[in-house]
C-alpha positions as CSV (number, residue, x, y, z in Angstrom):
1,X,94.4,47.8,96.1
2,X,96.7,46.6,98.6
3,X,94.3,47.5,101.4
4,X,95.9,45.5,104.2
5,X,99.3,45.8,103.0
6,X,102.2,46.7,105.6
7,X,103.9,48.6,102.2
8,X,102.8,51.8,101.5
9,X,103.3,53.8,98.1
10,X,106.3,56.1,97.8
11,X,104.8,59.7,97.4
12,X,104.7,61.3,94.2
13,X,107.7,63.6,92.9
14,X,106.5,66.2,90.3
15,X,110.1,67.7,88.8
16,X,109.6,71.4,87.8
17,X,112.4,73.3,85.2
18,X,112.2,76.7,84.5
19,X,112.7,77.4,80.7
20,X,114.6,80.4,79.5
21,X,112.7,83.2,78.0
22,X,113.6,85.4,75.5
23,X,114.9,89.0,76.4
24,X,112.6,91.8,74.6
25,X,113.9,95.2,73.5
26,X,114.6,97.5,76.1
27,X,112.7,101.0,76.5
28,X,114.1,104.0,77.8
29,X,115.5,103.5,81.0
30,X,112.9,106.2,82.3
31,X,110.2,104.3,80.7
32,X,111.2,101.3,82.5
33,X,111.6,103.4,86.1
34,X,107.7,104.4,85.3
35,X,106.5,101.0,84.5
36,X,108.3,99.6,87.5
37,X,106.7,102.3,90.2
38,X,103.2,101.9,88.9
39,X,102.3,98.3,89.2
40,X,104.1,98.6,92.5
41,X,102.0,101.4,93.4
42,X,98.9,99.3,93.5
43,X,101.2,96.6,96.0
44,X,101.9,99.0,98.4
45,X,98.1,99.3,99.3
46,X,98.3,95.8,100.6
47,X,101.7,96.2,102.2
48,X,102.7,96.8,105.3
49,X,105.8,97.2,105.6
50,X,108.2,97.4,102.7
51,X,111.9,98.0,102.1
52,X,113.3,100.4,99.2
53,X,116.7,100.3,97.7
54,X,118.2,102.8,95.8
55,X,119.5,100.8,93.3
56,X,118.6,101.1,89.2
57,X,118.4,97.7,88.9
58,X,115.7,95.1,90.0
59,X,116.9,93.7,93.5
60,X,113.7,91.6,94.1
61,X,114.7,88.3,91.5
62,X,115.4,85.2,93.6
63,X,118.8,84.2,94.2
64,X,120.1,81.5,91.5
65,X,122.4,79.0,92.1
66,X,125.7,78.9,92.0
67,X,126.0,76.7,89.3
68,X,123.6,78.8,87.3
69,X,125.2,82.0,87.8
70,X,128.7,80.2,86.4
71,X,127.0,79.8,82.9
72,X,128.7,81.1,80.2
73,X,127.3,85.0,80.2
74,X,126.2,86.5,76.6
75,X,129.5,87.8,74.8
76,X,127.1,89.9,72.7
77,X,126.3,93.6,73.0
78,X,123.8,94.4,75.3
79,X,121.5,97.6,76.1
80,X,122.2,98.2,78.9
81,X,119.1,97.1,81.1
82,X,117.7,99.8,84.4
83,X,114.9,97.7,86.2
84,X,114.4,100.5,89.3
85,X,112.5,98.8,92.3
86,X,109.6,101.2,92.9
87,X,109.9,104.5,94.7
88,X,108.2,105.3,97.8
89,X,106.3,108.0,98.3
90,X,108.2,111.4,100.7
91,X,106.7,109.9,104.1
92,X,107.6,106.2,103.5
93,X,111.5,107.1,102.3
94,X,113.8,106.7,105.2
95,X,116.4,109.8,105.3
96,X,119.3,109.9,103.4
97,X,121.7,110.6,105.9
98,X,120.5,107.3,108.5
99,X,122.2,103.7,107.9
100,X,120.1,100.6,108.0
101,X,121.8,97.1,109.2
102,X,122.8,94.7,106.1
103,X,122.0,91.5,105.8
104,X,123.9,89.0,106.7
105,X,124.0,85.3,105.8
106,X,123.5,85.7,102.4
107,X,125.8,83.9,99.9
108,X,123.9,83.7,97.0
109,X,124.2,86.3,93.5
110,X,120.8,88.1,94.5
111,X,121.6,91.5,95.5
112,X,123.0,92.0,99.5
113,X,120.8,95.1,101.0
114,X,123.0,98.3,101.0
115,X,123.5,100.6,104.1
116,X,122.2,104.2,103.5
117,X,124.8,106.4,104.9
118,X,126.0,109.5,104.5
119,X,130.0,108.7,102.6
120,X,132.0,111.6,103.2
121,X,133.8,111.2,99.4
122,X,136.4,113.4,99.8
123,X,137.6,113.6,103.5
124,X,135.5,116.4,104.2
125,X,137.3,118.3,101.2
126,X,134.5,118.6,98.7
127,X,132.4,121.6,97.5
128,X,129.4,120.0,96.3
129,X,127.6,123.7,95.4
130,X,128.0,125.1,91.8
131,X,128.8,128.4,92.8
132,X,128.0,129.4,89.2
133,X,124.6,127.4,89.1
134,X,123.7,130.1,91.9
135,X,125.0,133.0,90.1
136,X,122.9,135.0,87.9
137,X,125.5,136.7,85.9
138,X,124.3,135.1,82.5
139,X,121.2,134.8,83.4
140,X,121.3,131.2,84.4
141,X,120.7,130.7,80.3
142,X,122.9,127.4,78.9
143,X,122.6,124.9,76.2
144,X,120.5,121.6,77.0
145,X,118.6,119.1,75.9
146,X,115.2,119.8,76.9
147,X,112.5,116.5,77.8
148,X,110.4,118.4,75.5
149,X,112.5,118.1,72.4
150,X,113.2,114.7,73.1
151,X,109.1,113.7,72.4
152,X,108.7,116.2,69.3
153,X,111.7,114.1,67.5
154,X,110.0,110.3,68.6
155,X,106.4,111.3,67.7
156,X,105.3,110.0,64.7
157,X,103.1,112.3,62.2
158,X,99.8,109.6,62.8
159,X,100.2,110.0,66.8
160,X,99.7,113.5,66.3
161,X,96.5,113.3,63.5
162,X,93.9,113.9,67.1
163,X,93.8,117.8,66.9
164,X,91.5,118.0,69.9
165,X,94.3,117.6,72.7
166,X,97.1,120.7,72.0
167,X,100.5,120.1,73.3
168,X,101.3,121.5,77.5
169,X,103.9,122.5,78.3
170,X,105.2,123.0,81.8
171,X,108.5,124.5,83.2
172,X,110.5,122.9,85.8
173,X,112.4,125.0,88.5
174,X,115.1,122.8,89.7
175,X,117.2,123.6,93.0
176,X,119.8,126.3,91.6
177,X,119.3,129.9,89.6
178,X,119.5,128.2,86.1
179,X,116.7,128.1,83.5
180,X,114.0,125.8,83.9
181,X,113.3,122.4,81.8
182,X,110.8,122.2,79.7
183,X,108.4,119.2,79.6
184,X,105.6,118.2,77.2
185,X,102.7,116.4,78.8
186,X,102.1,114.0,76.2
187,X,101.4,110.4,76.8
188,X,103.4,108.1,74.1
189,X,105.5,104.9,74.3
190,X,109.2,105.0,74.3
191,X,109.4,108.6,75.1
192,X,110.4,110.3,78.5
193,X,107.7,110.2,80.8
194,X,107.3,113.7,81.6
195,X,105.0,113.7,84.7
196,X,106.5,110.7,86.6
197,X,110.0,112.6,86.3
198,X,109.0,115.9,87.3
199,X,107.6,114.0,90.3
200,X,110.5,111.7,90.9
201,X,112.9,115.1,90.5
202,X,110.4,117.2,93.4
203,X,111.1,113.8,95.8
204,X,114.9,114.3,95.6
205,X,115.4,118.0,96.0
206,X,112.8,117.5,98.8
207,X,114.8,115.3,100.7
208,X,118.5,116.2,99.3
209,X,117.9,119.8,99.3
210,X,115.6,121.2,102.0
211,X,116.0,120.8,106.1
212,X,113.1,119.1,107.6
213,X,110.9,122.5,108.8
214,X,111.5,123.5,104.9
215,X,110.4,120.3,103.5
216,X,106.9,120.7,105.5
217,X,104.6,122.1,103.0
218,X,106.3,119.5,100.6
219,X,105.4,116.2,102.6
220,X,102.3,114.3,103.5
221,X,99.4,113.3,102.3
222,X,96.9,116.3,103.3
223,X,95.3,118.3,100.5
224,X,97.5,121.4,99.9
225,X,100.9,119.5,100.7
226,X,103.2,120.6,97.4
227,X,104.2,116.8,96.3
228,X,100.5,115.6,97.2
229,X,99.2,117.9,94.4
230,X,101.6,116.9,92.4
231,X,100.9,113.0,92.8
232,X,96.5,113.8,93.0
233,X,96.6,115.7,89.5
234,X,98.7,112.7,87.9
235,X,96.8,110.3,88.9
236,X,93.5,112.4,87.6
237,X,95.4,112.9,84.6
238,X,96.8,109.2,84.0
239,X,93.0,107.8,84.3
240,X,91.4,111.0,82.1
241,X,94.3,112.2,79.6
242,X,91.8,115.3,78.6
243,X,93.0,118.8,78.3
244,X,91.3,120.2,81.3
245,X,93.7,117.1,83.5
246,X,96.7,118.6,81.6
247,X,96.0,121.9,82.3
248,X,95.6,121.1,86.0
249,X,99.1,119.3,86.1
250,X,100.8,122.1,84.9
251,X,99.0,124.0,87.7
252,X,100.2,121.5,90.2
253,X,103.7,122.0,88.9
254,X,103.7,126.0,88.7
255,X,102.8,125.7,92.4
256,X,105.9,123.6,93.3
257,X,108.0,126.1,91.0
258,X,107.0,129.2,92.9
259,X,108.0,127.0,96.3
260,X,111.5,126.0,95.7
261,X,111.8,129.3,93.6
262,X,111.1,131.1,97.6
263,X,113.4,129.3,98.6
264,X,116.0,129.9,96.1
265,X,115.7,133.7,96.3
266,X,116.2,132.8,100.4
267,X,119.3,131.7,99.5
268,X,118.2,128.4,101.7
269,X,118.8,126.0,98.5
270,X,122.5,126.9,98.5
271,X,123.4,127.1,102.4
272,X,121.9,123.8,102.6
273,X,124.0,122.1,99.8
274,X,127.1,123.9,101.7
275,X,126.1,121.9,104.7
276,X,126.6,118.2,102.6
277,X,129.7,116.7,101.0
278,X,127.6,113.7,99.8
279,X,125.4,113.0,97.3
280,X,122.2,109.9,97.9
281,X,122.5,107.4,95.1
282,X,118.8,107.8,94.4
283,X,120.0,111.2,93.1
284,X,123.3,110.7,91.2
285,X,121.2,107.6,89.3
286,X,118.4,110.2,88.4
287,X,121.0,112.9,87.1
288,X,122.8,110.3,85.1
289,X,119.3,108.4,83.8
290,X,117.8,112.1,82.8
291,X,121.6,112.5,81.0
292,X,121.5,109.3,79.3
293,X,118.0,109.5,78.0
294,X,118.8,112.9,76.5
295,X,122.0,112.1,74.7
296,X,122.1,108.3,74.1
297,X,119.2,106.7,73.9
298,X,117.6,108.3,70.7
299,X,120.8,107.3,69.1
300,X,120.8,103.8,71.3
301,X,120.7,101.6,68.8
302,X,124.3,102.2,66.9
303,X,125.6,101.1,70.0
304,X,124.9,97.3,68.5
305,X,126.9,98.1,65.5
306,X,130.5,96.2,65.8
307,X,132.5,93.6,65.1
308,X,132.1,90.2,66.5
309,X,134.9,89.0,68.2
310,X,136.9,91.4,68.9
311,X,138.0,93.7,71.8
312,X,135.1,96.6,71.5
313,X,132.3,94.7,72.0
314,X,130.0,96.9,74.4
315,X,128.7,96.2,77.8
316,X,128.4,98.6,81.0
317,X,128.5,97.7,84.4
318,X,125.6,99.4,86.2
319,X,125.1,102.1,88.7
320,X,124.8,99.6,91.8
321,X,127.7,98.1,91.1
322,X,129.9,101.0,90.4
323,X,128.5,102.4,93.6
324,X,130.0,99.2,95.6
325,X,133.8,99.6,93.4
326,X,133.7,103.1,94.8
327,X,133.0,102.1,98.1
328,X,135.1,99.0,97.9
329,X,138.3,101.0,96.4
330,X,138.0,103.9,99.1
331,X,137.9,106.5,95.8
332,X,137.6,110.5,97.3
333,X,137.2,113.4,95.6
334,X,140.9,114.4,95.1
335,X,142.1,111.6,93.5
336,X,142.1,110.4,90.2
337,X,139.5,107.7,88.3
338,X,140.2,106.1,84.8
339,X,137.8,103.4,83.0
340,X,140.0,101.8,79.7
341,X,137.6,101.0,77.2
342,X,134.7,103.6,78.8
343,X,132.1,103.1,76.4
344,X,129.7,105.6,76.1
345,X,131.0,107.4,79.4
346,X,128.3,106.0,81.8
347,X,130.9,105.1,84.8
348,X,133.5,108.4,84.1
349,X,130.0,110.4,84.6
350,X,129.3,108.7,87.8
351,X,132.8,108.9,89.2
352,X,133.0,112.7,88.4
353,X,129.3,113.1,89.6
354,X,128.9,110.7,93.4
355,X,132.3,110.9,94.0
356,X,133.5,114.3,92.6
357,X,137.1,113.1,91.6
358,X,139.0,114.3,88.4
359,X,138.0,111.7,85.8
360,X,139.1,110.2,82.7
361,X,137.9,107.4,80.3
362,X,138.8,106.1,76.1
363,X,136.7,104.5,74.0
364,X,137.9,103.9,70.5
365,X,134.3,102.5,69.1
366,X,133.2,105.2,66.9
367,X,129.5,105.3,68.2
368,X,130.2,105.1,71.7
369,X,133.1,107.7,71.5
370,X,130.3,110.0,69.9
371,X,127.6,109.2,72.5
372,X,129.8,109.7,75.4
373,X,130.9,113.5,73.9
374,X,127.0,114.3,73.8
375,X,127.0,112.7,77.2
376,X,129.3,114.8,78.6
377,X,127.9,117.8,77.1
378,X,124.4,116.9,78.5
379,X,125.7,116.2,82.0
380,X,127.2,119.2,82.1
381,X,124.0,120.9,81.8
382,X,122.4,118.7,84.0
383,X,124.7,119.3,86.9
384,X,124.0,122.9,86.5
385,X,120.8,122.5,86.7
386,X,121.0,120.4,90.1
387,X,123.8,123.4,91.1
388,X,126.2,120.4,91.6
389,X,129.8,121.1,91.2
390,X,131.9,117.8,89.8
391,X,135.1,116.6,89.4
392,X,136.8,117.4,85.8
393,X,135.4,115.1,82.9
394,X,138.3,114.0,80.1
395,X,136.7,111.3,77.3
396,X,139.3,110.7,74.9
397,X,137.9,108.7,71.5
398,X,141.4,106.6,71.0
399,X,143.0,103.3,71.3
400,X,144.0,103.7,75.2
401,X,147.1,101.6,74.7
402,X,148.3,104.6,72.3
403,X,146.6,107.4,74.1
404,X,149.2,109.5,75.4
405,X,147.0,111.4,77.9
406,X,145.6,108.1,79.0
407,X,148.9,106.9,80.0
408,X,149.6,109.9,81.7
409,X,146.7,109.8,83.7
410,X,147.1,105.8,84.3
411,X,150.2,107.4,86.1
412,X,148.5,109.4,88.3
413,X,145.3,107.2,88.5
414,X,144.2,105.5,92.7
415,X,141.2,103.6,90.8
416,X,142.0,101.9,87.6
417,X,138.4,100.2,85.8
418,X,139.1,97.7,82.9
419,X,136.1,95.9,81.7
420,X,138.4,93.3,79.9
421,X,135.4,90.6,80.5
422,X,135.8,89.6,76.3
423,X,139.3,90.9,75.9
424,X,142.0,89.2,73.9
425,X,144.6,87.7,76.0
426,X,147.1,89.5,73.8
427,X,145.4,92.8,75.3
428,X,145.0,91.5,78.4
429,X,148.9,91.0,78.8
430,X,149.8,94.7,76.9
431,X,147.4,96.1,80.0
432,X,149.7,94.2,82.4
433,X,152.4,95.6,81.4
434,X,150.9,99.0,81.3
435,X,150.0,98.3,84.9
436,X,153.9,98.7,85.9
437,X,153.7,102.4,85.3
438,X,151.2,102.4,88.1
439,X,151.7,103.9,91.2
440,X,152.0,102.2,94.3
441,X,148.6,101.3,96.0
442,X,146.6,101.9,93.1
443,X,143.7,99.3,93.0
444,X,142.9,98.1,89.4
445,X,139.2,96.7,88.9
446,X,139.0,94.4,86.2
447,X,136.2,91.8,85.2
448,X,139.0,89.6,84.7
449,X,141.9,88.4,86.8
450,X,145.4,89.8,86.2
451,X,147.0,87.2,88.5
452,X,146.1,83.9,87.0
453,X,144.9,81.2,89.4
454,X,147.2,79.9,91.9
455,X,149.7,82.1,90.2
456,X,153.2,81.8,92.7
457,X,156.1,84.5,92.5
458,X,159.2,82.2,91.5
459,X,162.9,83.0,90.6
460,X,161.7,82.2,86.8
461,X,158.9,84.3,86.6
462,X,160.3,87.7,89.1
463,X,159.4,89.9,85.6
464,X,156.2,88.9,85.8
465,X,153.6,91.9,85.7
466,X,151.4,89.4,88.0
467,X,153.8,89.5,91.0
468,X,153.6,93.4,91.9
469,X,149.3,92.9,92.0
470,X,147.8,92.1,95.3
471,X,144.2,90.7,94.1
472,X,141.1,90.1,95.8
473,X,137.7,88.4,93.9
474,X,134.5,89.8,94.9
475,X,130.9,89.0,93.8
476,X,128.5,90.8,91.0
477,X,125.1,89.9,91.5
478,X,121.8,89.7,89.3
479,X,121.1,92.9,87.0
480,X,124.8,94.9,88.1
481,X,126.1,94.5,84.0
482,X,124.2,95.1,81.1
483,X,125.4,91.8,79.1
484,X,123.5,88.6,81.9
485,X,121.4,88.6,84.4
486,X,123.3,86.3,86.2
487,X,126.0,86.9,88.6
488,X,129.5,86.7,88.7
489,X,133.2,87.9,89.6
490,X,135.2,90.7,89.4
491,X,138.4,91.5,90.9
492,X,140.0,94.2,92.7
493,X,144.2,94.3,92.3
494,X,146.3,96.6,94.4
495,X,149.7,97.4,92.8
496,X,152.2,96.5,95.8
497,X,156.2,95.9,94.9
498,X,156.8,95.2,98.2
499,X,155.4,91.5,97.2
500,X,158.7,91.5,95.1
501,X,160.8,92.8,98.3
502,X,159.8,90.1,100.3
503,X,160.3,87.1,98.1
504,X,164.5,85.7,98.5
């Protein structure tokens, strides 16, 4: 058909549309970090050359467009989501301390690659050593929730009907003179995976802890090298869960204790940690995913109980992009954080742990008010553990329009973090009036704008709480909250009367 013919057929267009697909139940954010590694693991074989971030959150989804990332987000709760990109093994991680170009060109919601620097936090001002993590006045003996405990209260009576296998336990030294952890090494779904955390933990204090002549019988892939054990009797264990493969795990990891445990009694560990004023955000993330996984997610799931519609429905913004506010706002260690409506403590925790400032947060949902006290007890422990010294933690479980503290810290506060993304307008205008007691140059992050649109200081409106905010929109990207995984905007307002002063 039309053989001679001068025409020639248009060529075909096939129209592809991506469907939505249903969100399923989130595991334990540890579970998910596991997951994520190991079917990377079997990528890196055939890859040459791949880039890491340190970020909780999956970085590798494609940019959307802009018109999909505008959709209405869910105003529903959320648990909160931690989709780490894999980790790479101790020779393949770049140092901690060396900065990487960013990309540049990139306009879209997919998540811009960070530099990896070394932030001096607090002007050169902060003690990151726990002087009382190195002490051995008490015997290094504390309250804690132990990884073990957590997997005797999930397993189930039938998981446990197999007799054969008997429960192994292993102790884990961490980098100060506390107590050790202990782990169970039993496989099971939805409970802390034991052996790719004590792994993941001997990684960090390799890098974060030791100088590069220390960390030598740590790194590399010859037999005998500390983490290489480590790694070789998982993956024997992972691929023949027997006794004899537990047993030799727990060998693996006694090894590594009586390493750092050298070093600790060298008093190495602690002149190190003298010689940084930074923590890597691979390390604060693992700190507050071991906290969280501890204290709030057995309990997770009264997090969805609440009341449609109003102001505390829950949703945290995640590590990565609290990392960026901190940067973005300049926060250091001697000045002062509060998060209105702080949920179960997540971003307080953070502040008080990367950047070591004085911190403060209110919740008045009962659940999350209880989860962030167990939080705060936990990381407490935690950070003794890690023999990092933080900045003072204050949750208060209250209306923070009534709180008196809270208004005496809002005082006082350089960072100010309002996740008002479902609030009322009627809230919304009580917090910008509360805003006035501000002091000059503090920057207020809110999910939504306090200066509407286009908003113009006039002789009517000169009481306007609006006029005295100097704002600036910036960009959230995919996997940065826990309620979408689209992107969107926040908004960063410094309080500045001068804009008052200059008006006739």
């Amino acid at each position: 058909m039309f053989k001679n013919s001068r025409i020639k057929a248009a060529p075909k267009v096939v129209r592809t549309e991506q469907a939505p697909v249903a969100k399923k139940p989130e595991p334990l954010p540890s579970k998910v970090a596991v997951s994520a590694r190991r079917e990377q693991q079997i990528a890196r074989s055939n890859a040459s050359s791949l880039r890491s971030s340190p970020a909780i959150s999956n970085r590798s989804s494609p940019a959307t467009s802009p018109s999909e990332d505008h959709e209405p987000s869910s105003r529903h709760l959320q648990v909160p989501k931690r989709k780490p990109t894999r980790q790479h093994s101790p020779s393949e991680l770049p140092k901690f301390n060396e900065s990487e170009d960013d990309e540049e060109g990139s306009t879209s919601f997919a998540q811009p690659v960070q530099k990896r620097q070394k932030q001096d936090n607090g002007g050169g001002k902060r003690q990151l050593r726990s002087r009382k993590a190195f002490s051995e006045n008490d015997g290094g003996k504390f309250k804690m929730i132990h990884a073990a405990e957590i997997v005797a209260t999930l397993r189930k009576p039938k998981a446990v009907a197999d007799t054969s296998i008997e429960d192994v336990i292993v102790e884990l030294q961490y980098p100060s003179a506390s107590q050790r952890e202990r782990y169970d090494l039993h496989f099971g779904k939805d409970r802390i995976d034991s052996i790719e955390e004590i792994i993941e933990i001997a990684k960090v204090v390799t890098k974060v802890y030791l100088t590069d002549e220390q960390a030598e019988p740590f790194l590399g892939q010859d037999n005998g090298k500390v983490i290489r054990e480590l790694e070789k009797a998982r993956n024997t264990l992972v691929k023949e869960p027997t006794q004899s493969r537990r047993e030799d795990f727990k060998k693996a990891v006694d090894d590594y204790n009586t390493a750092i445990q050298r070093l600790i009694q060298d008093g190495a560990l602690a002149r190190n940690l003298d010689n940084r004023y930074d923590l890597p955000l691979r390390m604060v993330q693992l700190i507050l995913r071991q906290v969280y996984d501890r204290a709030v997610s057995p309990d997770v799931d009264s997090l969805r109980k609440y009341d449609a519609g109003s102001d505390n429905v829950y949703g945290e913004l995640l590590s990565p992009l609290v990392d960026r506010i901190f940067k973005e706002t300049k926060i250091t260690s001697d000045q002062v954080f509060v998060d209105l409506g702080s949920g179960v403590g997540n971003v307080v925790l953070q502040a008080a742990l990367q950047v070591g400032c004085e911190s403060w947060g209110c919740e008045m949902a009962p659940n999350a008010s209880r989860l962030a006290k167990a939080q705060k007890k936990e990381f407490k422990a935690r950070c003794r553990l890690w023999g990092i010294a933080t900045g003072e933690v204050n949750l208060e479980a209250d209306d923070f329009m009534m709180n008196e503290p809270i208004k005496d810290a809002v005082k006082r506060a350089d960072v100010i973090l309002v996740n008002n993304e479902v609030f009322s307008s009627e809230l919304n205008n009580s917090l910008g009036l509360l805003f006035l007691d501000c002091k000059d140059g503090c920057k207020i992050v809110s999910l939504k704008s306090f200066v509407p649109e286009g908003h113009q200081i006039t002789a009517r409106n000169k009481g306007n709480p609006a006029n005295v905010l100097d704002v600036k929109r910036h960009q959230y990207y995919r996997s940065d909250v826990s309620w979408t995984d689209a992107g969107g905007d926040y908004y960063i307002a410094t309080k500045d009367p001068q804009r008052l002063a200059d008006r006739p």
